[in-house]
ZAMARGU-4260 file (C-alpha; in steps of 0.2 Angstrom, whole numbers, plus 5000, padded with zeros to 4 digits):
<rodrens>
0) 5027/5148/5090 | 5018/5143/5074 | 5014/5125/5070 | 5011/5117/5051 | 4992/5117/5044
5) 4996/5098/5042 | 4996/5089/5059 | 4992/5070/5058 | 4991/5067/5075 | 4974/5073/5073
10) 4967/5057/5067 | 4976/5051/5081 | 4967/5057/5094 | 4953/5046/5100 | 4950/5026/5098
15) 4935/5031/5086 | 4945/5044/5075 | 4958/5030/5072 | 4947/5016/5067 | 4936/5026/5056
20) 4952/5030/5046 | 4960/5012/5047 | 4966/5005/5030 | 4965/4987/5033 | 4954/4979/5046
25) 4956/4961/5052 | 4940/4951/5053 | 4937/4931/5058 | 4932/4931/5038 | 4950/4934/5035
30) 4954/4917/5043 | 4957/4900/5039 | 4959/4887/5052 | 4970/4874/5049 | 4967/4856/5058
35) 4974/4838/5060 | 4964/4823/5059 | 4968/4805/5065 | 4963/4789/5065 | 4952/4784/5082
40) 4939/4790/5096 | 4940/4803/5108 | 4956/4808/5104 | 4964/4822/5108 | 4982/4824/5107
45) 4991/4842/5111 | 5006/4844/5098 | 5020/4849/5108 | 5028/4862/5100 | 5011/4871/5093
50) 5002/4875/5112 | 4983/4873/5109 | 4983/4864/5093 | 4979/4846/5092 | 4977/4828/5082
55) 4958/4828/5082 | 4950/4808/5081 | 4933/4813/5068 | 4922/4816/5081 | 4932/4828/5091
60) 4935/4836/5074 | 4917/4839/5073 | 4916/4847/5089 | 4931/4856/5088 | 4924/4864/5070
65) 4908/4869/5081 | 4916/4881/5090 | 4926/4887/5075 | 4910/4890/5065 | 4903/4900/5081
70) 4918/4911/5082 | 4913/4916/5063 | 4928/4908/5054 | 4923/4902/5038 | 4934/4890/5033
75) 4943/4875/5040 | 4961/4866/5031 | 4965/4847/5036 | 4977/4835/5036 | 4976/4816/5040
80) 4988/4806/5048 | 4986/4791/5041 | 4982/4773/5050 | 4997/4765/5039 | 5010/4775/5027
85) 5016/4766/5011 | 5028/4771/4993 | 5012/4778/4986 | 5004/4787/5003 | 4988/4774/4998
90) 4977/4783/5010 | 4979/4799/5003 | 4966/4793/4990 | 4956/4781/5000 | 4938/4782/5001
95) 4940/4777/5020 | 4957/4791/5021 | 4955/4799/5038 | 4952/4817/5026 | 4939/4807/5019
100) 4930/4801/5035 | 4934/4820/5041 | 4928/4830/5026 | 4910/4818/5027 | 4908/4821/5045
105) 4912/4839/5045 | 4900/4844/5030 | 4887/4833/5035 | 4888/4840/5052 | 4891/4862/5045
110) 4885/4863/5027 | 4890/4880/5025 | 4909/4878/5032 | 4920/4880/5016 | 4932/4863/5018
115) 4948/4863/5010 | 4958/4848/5009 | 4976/4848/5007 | 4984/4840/4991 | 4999/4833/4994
120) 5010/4814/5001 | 5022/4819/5013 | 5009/4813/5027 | 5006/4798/5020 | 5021/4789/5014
125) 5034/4779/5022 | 5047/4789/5016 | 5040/4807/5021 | 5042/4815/5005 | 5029/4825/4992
130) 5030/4811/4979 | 5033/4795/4972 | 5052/4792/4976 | 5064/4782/4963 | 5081/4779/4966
135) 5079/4793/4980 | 5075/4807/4969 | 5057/4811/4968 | 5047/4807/4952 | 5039/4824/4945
140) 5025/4816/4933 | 5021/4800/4941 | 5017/4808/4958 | 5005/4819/4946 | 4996/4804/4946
145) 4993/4803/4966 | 4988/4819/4965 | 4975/4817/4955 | 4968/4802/4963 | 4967/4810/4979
150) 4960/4827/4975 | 4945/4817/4965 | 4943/4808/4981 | 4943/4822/4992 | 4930/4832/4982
155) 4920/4815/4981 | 4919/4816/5002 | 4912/4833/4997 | 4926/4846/5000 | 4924/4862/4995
160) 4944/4867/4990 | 4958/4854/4987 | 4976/4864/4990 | 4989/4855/4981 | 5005/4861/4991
165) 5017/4848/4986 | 5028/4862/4972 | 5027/4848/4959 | 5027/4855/4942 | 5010/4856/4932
170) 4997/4849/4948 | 4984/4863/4948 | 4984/4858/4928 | 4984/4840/4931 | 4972/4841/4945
175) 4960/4854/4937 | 4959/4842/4921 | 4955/4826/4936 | 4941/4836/4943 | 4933/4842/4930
180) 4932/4824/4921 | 4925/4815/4935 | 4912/4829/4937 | 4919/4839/4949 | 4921/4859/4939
185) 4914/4867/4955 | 4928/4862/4967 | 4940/4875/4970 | 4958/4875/4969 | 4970/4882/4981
190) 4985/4880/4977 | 5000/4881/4983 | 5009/4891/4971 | 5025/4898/4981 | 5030/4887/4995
195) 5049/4888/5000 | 5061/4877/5006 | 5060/4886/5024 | 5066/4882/5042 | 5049/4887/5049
200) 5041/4871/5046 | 5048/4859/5058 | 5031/4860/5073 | 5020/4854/5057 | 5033/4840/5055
205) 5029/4835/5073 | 5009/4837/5070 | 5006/4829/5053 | 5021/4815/5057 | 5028/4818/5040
210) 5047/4824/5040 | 5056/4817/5028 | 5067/4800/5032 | 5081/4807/5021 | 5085/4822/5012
215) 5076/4838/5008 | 5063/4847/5000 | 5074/4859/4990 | 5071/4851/4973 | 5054/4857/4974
220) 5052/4870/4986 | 5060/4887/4981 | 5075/4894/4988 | 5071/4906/5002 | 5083/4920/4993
225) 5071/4923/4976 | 5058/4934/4975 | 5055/4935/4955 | 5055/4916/4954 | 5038/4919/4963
230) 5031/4927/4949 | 5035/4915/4937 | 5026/4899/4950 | 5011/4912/4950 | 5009/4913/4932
235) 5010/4896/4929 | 4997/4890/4942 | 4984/4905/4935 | 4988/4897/4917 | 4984/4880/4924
240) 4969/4885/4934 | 4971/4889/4950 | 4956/4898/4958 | 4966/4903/4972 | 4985/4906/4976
245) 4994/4905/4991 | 5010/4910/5000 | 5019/4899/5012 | 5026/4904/5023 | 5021/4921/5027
250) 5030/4933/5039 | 5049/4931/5033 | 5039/4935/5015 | 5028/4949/5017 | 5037/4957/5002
255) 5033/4941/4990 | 5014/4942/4995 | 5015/4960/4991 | 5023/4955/4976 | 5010/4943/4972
260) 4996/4955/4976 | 5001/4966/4964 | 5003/4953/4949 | 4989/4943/4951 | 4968/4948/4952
265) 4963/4931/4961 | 4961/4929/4978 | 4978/4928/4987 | 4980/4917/5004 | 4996/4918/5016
270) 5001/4903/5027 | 5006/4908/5045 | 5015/4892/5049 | 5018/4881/5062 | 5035/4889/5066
275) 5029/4908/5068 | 5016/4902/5079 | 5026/4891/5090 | 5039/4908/5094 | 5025/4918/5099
280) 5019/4904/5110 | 5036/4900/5115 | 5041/4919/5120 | 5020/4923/5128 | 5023/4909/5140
285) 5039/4917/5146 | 5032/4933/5147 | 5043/4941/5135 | 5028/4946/5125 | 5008/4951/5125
290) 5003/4936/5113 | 4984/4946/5110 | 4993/4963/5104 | 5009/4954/5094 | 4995/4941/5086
295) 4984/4956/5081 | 4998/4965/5074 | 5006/4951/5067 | 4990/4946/5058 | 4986/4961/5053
300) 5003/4965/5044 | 4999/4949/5034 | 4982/4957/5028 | 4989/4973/5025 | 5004/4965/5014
305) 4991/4961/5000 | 4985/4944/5008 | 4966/4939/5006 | 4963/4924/5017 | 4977/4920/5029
310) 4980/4901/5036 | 4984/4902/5053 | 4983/4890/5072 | 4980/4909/5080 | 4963/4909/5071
315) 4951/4903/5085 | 4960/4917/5097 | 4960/4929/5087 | 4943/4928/5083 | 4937/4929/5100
320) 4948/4943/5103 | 4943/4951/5088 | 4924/4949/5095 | 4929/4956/5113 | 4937/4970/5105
325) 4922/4974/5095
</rodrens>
């Protein structure tokens, strides 16, 4: 019997054959850990539908982001839970916000961890939506305003990123124009620039207490069925200044990430959300799947679909596993 000269198997063969030729390799570097902060000492709350994932009082922010930062993950992503919500989310843009109290505490206590700070009000008002609301339709330019108040105030406490994520048109200009007049030109912008109207984000409800009291997000977010409409956010945000893009959320739109890979030279993040961590949690407990090899592979895919940094609640496992691995 004769075989083909071409056999690729071969590389195939052995554990060290197959990672010498491996096209994308997942590292902790990959990985951006996100985190929720709340008013308080010694608290630490488990999030019901996100296993392992907490509302952190400061100081058990500060040692949760020890251990982050001896697993080799670089960057850390929060969200406050305000003391008191309000029409305007006030403590969004405090200088005593629970992000502010976070970001001081965390920097003073890891210099060299990258902070990022998310941009946006749904957290922090009493309504639970992204912006100023006016006769029950949200306000496009006037919540521009909050925006910018808030991500002077974060990069005041010293963040190293603000990540408007809100989908309200012109905030990475609006923003960018806000920083760099109070001084702030070195602060980064990750923005948010394709964030659609998805199903997946109900466990992040839970944890940042900000579902909306009444209506939706599909004004602002984009409709889960549109892929070029991508484009045209991405270009947008580059025009206006973003240092970074992102695309939330990430495994039911590998093909967007790609697609935004391809379009675009800056660096490009993908959100695992809240809801694809909670399945995998949901269907591990129940035995119906090896968490460690699906996360891998899961995380992996995200990589390997164009995305350069990857916001996920599997970061601290994976990086351990990733290390015992290696």
């Amino acid at each position: 019997m004769s075989f083909p000269a071409t056999r690729p198997r071969r590389l195939r063969e052995t554990p060290a054959l197959r990672q010498m030729v491996r096209e994308t390799t997942l590292t902790p570097d990959d990985f951006i850990y996100p985190m929720f902060v709340i008013h308080g000492q010694n608290v630490r709350r488990e999030i019901k539908s996100m296993p392992g994932i907490y509302q952190l009082s400061v100081d058990q922010a500060v040692t949760e982001v020890g251990e982050v930062t001896q697993l080799g993950i670089p960057a850390i992503m929060l969200f406050g839970i305000p003391a008191v919500k309000d029409a305007v989310g006030s403590e969004n843009f405090s200088d005593q916000g629970i992000v502010q109290q976070a970001i001081r505490a965390i920097k003073a206590a890891n210099p060299n961890l990258i902070v990022i700070a998310d941009v946006c009000m749904c957290e922090y008002t009493d309504h639970g939506h992204c912006g100023i609301v006016e006769n029950d339709e949200i306000v496009n330019d006037a919540t521009l305003e909050i925006l910018q108040k808030a991500a002077v105030s974060y990069a005041q406490a010293k963040a190293d990123v603000v990540a408007p994520s809100g989908m309200m048109d012109g905030m990475v200009g609006a923003i960018r124009s806000a920083l760099d007049a109070e001084g702030f030109a070195s602060v980064n912008i990750l923005s948010y620039a394709i964030k659609y109207a998805s199903a997946f984000y109900g466990p992040f409800r839970e944890a940042a207490e900000g579902a909306p009291k009444f209506g939706d997000r599909k004004t602002h977010q984009m409709d889960p069925a549109n892929a070029r409409e991508a484009l045209r956010e991405l270009a947008l945000d580059i025009e206006e200044g973003a240092d970074m893009v992102m695309v939330k959320p990430a495994l039911p739109y590998l093909d967007v990430i790609r697609r935004v890979r391809d379009a675009c030279h800056l660096p490009v993040g993908a959100y695992n959300v809240s809801g694809e961590y909670a399945m995998i949690k949901a269907a591990a407990a129940n035995g119906w799947l090896d968490e460690r090899a699906v996360v891998l592979e899961l995380l992996t895919g995200i990589k390997r679909a164009g995305a350069d940094l990857i916001l996920t609640y599997h970061a601290k496992d994976a990086a351990r596993w990733l290390r015992d691995r290696d």
